[in-house]
C-alpha positions in Angstrom: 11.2 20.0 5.9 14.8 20.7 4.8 17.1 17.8 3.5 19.0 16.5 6.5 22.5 16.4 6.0 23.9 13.9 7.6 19.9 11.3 8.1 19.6 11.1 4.3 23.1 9.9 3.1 22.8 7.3 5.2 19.4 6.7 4.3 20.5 6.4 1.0 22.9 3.8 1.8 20.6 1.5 3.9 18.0 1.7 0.6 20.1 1.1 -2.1 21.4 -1.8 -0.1 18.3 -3.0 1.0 16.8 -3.1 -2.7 19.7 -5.0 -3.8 19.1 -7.6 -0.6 15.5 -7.5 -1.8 15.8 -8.2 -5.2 17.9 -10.8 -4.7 16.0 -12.4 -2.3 13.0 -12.4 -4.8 15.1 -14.0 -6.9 15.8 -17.1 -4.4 12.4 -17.4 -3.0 10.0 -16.4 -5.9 11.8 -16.7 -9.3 12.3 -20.4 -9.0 8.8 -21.6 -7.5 6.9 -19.5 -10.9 9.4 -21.1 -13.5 8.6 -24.6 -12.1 5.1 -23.6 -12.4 4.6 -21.5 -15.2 2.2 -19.5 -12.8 2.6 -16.3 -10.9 3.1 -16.8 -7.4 0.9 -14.5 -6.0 0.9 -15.8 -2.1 5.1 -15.9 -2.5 5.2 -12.5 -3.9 2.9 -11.3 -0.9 4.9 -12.7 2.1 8.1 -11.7 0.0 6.5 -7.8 0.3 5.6 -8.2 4.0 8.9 -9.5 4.3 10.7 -6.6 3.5 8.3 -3.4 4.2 9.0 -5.1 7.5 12.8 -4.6 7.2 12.5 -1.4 5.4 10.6 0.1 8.2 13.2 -0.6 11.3 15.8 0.6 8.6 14.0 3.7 7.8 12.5 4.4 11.8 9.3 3.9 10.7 7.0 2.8 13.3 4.1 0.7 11.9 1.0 -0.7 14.4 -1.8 -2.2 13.5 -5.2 -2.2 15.6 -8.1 -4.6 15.1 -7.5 -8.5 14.1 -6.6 -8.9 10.6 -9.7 -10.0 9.0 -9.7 -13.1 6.1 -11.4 -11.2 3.1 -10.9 -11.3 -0.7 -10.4 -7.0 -0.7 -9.1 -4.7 1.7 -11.0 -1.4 0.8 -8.2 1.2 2.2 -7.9 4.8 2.2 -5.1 6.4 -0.2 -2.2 8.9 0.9 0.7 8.0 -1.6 3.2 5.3 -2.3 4.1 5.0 1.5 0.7 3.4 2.4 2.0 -0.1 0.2 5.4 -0.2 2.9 2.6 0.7 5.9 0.2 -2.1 5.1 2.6 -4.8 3.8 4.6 -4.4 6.9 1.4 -5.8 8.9 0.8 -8.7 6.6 0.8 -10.2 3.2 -0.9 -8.2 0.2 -1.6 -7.7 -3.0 -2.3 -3.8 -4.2 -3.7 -2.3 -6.9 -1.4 0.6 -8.1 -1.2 3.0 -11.1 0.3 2.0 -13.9 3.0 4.8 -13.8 4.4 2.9 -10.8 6.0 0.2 -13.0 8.5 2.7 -14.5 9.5 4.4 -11.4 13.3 3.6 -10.6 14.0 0.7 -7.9 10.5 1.7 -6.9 8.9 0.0 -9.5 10.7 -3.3 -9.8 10.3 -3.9 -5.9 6.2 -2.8 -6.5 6.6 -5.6 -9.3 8.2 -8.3 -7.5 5.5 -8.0 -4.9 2.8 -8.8 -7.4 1.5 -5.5 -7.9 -1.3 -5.3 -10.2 -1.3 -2.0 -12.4 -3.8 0.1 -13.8 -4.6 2.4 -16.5 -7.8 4.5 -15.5 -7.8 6.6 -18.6 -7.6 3.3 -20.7 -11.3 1.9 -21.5 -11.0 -2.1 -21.0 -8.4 -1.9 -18.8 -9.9 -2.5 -15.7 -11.3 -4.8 -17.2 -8.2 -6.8 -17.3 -6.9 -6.0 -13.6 -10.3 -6.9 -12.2 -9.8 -10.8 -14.1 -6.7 -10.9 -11.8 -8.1 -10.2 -8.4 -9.3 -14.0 -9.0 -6.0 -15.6 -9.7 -4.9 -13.7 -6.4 -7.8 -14.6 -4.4 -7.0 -18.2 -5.2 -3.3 -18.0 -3.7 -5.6 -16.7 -0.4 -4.4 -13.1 -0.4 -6.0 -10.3 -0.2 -6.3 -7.5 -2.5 -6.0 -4.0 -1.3 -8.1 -1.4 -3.3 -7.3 2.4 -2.7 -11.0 3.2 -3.6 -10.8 7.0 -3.1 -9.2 6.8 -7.0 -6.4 8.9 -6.3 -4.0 9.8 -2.8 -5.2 12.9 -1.0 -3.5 15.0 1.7 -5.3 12.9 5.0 -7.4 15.4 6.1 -10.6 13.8 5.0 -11.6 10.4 2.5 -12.6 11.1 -0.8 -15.9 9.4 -1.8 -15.0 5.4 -2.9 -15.4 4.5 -6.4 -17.6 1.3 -6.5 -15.8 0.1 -10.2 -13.1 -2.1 -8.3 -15.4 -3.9 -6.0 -17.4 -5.4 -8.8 -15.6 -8.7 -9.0 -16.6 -8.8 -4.9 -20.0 -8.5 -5.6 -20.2 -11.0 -8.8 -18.4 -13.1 -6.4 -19.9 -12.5 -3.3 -16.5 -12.4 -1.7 -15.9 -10.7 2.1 -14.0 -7.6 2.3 -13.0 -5.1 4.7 -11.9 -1.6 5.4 -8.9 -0.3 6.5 -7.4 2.7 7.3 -4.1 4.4 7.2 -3.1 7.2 9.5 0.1 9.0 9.8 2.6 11.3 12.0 5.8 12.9 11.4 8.4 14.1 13.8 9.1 17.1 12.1 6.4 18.9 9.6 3.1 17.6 8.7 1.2 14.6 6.5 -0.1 16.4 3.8 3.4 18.3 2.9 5.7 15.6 3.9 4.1 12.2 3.8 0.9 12.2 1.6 2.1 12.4 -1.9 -0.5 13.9 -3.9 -1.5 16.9 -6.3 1.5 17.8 -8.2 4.6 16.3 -6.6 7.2 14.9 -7.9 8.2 11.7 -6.8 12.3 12.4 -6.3 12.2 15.2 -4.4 9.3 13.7 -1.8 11.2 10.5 -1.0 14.5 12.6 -0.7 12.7 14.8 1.7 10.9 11.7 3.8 13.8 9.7 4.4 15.2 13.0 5.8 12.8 12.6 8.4 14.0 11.9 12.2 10.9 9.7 12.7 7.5 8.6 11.4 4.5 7.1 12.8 2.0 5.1 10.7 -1.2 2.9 12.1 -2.9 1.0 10.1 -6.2 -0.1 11.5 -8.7 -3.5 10.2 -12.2 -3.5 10.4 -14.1 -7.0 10.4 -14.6 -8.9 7.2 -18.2 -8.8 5.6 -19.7 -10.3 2.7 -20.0 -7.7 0.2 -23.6 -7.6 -0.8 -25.2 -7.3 -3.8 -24.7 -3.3 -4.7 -21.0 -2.1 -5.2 -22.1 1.7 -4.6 -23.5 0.8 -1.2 -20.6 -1.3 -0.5 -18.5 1.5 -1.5 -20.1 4.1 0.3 -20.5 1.7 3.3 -16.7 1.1 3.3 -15.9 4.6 3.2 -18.1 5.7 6.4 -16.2 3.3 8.1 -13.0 3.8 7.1 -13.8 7.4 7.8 -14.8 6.4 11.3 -11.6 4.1 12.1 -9.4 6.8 11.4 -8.4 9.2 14.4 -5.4 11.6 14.6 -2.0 10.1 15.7 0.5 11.7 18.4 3.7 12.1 16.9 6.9 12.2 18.6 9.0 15.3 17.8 11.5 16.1 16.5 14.6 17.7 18.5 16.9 18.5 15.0 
């Protein structure tokens, strides 16, 4: 899809003023309650991210729905198309993801994914999940849920990748509940795996350029109900993945007339 001359300028604009509104809104509504504290506030930092993937999206004419009632569960076990699934499923209510660790460093990108409380990993670092999996506790006490992409990496949308179990272990030691949820997308012009999914060897730049070029996008995110997760995290993984994988359905996009 080429760079729209005209769309992405003003794109542009509404971003770079929307992190700046952003940010400075953390500030106000976040900053203040975790230097009182002394604690991260991981239910603030939630609502602050639902908060504005919800303004980002009417900004950007990208039209989020969610099916299913959102379910109360310690871990959302989601499928994984790129950095665009953490706008999608914060727009439908508060979360707390679990990102790479590469995330952190990306420009504007990274401090926004920060200020929402996202916790980063290392997979190629031994101990570190470790680590990460010690904080899903200190967010399931502020009563948010922690979305897991389990398939390990993003993938084009065609099909799920198998779920690794390794994330779901504090679940399972815990017997928390937890529930799947899937992520399905359409764009006006073009096609998911090319101009949404962000996966293989892109580049992260040139991909965002290209999708705020785009007239339109649809995204639906759909819940399934909250279970408790049993004592085996590679039959809960495997059972979360079947039913992702059976949630999802293709979406009817709208067209697009440039």
């Amino acid at each position: 899809m080429a760079l729209h001359p005209v769309r992405l300028p003003v794109r542009l604009l509404r971003f770079a003023r929307f992190s700046t509104a952003a940010l400075r809104d953390l500030s106000r509504t976040v900053t203040p309650f975790e230097t009182a504290s002394g604690t991260r506030d991981y239910r603030r930092r939630a609502e602050w991210t639902h908060r504005h993937a919800r303004i980002l999206c009417r900004l950007m004419n990208w039209n989020v729905v969610h099916q299913g009632d959102i379910p109360v569960a310690q871990i959302y076990g989601a499928n994984h198309m790129g950095y665009l699934d953490i706008v999608t499923l914060a727009s439908t209510t508060p979360v707390v993801f679990v990102s790479k660790a590469e995330v952190r460093n990306w420009p504007v990108v990274g401090r926004l994914a920060t200020g929402g409380g996202t916790l980063y990993l290392q997979r190629e670092k031994k101990g570190e999940l470790t680590g990460v999996i010690r904080q899903f506790e200190e967010v399931a006490r502020h009563g948010i849920p922690v979305v897991v992409f389990l398939e390990g990496t993003s993938s084009g949308g065609d099909d799920v990748l198998p779920f690794r179990p390794s994330l779901l272990a504090p679940a399972v030691e815990a017997g928390w509940q937890v529930a799947p949820v899937s992520l399905d997308y359409a764009i006006s012009k073009g096609t998911v795996a090319a101009d949404v999914a962000y996966w293989r060897d892109m580049t992260f730049l040139p991909h965002f350029l290209n999708l705020l070029s785009a007239r339109r996008l649809d995204a639906r995110v759909t819940y399934g109900p909250a279970r408790p997760a049993g004592a085996d995290r590679k039959v809960l993984a495997k059972q979360l993945r079947d039913e992702v994988v059976q949630m999802r359905r293709p979406l009817p996009s709208g067209g697009d007339p440039s």
